[in-house]
C-alpha positions as CSV (number, residue, x, y, z in Angstrom):
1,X,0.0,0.0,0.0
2,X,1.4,3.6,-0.8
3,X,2.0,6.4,1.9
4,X,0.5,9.9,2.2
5,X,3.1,12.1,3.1
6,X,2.4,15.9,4.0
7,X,5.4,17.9,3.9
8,X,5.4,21.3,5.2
9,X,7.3,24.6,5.8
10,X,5.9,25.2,9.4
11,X,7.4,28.3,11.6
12,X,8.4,27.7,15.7
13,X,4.7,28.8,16.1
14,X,2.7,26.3,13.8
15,X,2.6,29.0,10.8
16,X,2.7,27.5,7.3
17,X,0.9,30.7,5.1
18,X,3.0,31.9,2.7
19,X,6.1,30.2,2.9
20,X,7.6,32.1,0.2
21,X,7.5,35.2,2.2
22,X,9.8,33.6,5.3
23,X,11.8,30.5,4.1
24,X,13.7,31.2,1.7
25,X,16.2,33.3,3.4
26,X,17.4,29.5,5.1
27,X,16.8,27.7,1.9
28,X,20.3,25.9,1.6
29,X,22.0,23.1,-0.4
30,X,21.0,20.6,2.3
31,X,17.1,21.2,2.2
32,X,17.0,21.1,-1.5
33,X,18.2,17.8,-1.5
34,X,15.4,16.9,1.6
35,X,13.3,18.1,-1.2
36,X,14.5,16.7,-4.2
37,X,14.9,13.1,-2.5
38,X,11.2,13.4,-0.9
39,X,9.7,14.5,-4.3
40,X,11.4,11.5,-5.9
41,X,10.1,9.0,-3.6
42,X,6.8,10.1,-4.7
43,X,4.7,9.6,-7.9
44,X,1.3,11.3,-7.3
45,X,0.4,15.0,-5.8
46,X,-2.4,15.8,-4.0
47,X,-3.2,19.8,-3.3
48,X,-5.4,21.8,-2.7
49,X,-6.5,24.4,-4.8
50,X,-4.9,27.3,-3.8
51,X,-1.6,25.2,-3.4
52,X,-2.6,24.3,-6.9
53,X,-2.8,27.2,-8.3
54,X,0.8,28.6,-6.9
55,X,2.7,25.8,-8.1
56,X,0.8,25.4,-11.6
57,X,1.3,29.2,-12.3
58,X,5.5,28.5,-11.2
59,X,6.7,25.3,-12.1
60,X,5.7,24.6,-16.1
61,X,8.2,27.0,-17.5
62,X,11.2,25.8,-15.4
63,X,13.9,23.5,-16.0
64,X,17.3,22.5,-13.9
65,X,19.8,19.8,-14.4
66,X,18.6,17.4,-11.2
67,X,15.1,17.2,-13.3
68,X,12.8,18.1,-10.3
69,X,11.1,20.7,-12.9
70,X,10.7,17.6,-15.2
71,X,9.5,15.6,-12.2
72,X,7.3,18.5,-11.1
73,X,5.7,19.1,-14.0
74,X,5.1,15.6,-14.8
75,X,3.9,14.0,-11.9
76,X,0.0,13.0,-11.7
77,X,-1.5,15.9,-9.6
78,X,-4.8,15.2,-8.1
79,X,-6.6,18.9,-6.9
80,X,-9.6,19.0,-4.2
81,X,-11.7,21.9,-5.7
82,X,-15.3,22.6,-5.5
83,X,-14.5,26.3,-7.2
84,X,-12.2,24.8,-10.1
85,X,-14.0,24.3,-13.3
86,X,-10.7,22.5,-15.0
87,X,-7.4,21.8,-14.4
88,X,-4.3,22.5,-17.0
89,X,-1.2,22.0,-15.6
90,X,0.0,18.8,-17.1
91,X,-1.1,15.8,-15.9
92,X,-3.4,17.1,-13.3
93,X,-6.8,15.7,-12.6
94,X,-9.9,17.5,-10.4
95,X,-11.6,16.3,-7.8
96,X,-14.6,18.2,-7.3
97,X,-16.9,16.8,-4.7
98,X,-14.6,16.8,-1.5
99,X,-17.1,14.7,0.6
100,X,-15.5,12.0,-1.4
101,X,-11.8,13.0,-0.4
102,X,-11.4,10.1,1.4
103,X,-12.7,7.4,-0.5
104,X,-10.4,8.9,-3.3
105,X,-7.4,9.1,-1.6
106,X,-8.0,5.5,-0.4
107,X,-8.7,4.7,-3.6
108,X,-5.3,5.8,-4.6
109,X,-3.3,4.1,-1.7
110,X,-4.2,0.9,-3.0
111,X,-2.9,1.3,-6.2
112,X,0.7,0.3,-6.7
113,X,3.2,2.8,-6.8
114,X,5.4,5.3,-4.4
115,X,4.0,7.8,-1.9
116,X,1.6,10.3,-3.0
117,X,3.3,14.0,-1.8
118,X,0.8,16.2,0.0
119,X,2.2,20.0,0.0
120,X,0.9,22.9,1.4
121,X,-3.1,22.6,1.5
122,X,-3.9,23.3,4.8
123,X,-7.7,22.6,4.6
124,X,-6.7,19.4,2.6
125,X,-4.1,18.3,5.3
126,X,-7.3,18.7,8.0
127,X,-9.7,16.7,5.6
128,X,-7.1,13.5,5.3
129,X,-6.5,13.6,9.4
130,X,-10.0,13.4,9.5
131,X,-10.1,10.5,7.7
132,X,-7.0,9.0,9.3
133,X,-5.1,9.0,5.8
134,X,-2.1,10.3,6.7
135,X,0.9,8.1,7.1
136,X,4.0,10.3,7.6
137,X,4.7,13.9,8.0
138,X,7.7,15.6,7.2
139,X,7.6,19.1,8.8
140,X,10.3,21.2,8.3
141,X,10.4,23.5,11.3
142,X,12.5,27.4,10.6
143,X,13.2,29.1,13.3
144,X,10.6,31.8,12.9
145,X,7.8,33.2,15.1
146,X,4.9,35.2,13.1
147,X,3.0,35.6,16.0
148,X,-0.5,35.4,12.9
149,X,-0.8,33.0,10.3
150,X,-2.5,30.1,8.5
151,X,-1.5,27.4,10.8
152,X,-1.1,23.8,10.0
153,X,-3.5,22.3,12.3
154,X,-6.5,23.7,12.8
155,X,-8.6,24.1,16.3
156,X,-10.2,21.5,17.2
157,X,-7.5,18.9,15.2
158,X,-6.8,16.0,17.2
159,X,-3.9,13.4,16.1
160,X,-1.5,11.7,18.3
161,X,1.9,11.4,16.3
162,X,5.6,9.7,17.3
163,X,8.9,11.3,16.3
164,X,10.5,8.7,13.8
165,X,13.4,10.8,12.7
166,X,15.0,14.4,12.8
167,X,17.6,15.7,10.6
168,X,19.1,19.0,11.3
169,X,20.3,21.6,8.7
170,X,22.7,24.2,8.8
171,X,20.6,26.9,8.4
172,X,19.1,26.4,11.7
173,X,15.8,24.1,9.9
174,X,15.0,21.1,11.5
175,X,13.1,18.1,10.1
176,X,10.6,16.5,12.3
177,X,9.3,13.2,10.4
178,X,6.3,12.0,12.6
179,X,4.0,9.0,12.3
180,X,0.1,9.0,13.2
181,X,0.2,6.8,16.6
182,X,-1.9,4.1,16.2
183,X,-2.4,2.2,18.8
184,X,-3.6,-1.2,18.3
């Protein structure tokens, strides 16, 4: 069975809005490798819409030497919308009634394959612990306080996780890759 994994940009203080606007100033040799690696151990996407948007509006005209545009760009990419009519970044497929999120997203762990890569989507991230879909998170934790700010779990979210590995990075960012506990 494939894995969900969420991966996040999350601040000391739980704040992963607009990640562009705070991270990159510690983005370093060491997390783009994090990066590249995670994305590689994945073969699906599934965001969000407004996730959706900000990649699909960035990543089709780009291009590098490791291939993560390539990989990027032509990844399946399955998008929880009710306001999205159609979807036209390449490869990317709409899911429009998200009642159904989880029965999709099951649906898609029993297929064969690697881990379908979560990013971003707050609202999606809630829906899946809802559903107890989530099998890893890889937060990546900057050491920034916003004091305001989207945050990654939502009041009222309730999910008991286990520290499976950290990984420190020069830049002062620290990986925290967590596990639902499941007690059986």
């Amino acid at each position: 069975m494939r894995k969900v994994v969420v991966t996040e940009f999350v601040t000391l203080d739980g704040v992963m809005d607009e990640p562009q606007n705070w991270s990159f100033p510690y983005w370093n040799d060491e997390i783009a490798k994090f990066k590249h690696d995670e994305l590689f151990a994945s073969d699906t996407h599934l965001l969000g819409r407004v996730t959706y948007q900000g990649l699909a509006a960035a990543w089709p005209s780009r291009t590098d030497e490791q291939g993560f545009a390539d990989r990027m760009n032509d990844l399946p990419k399955y998008v929880v919308s009710t306001t999205l009519h159609k979807v036209e970044w390449n490869n990317s497929h709409l899911i429009k009634d998200a009642k159904r999120v989880g029965e999709e997203v099951s649906r898609l762990k029993q297929q064969t394959g690697q881990d379908i890569l979560v990013a971003g989507s707050a609202i999606q991230v809630n829906a899946l612990i809802e559903h107890d879909l989530i099998d890893e998170y890889h937060l990546l934790i900057y050491p920034v306080v916003l004091g305001k700010g989207k945050r990654l779990f939502r009041d009222g979210s309730n999910t008991t996780l286990k520290l499976v590995e950290t990984k420190p990075f020069s830049s002062g960012v620290v990986a925290h890759i967590y596990q639902p506990d499941r007690k059986e």
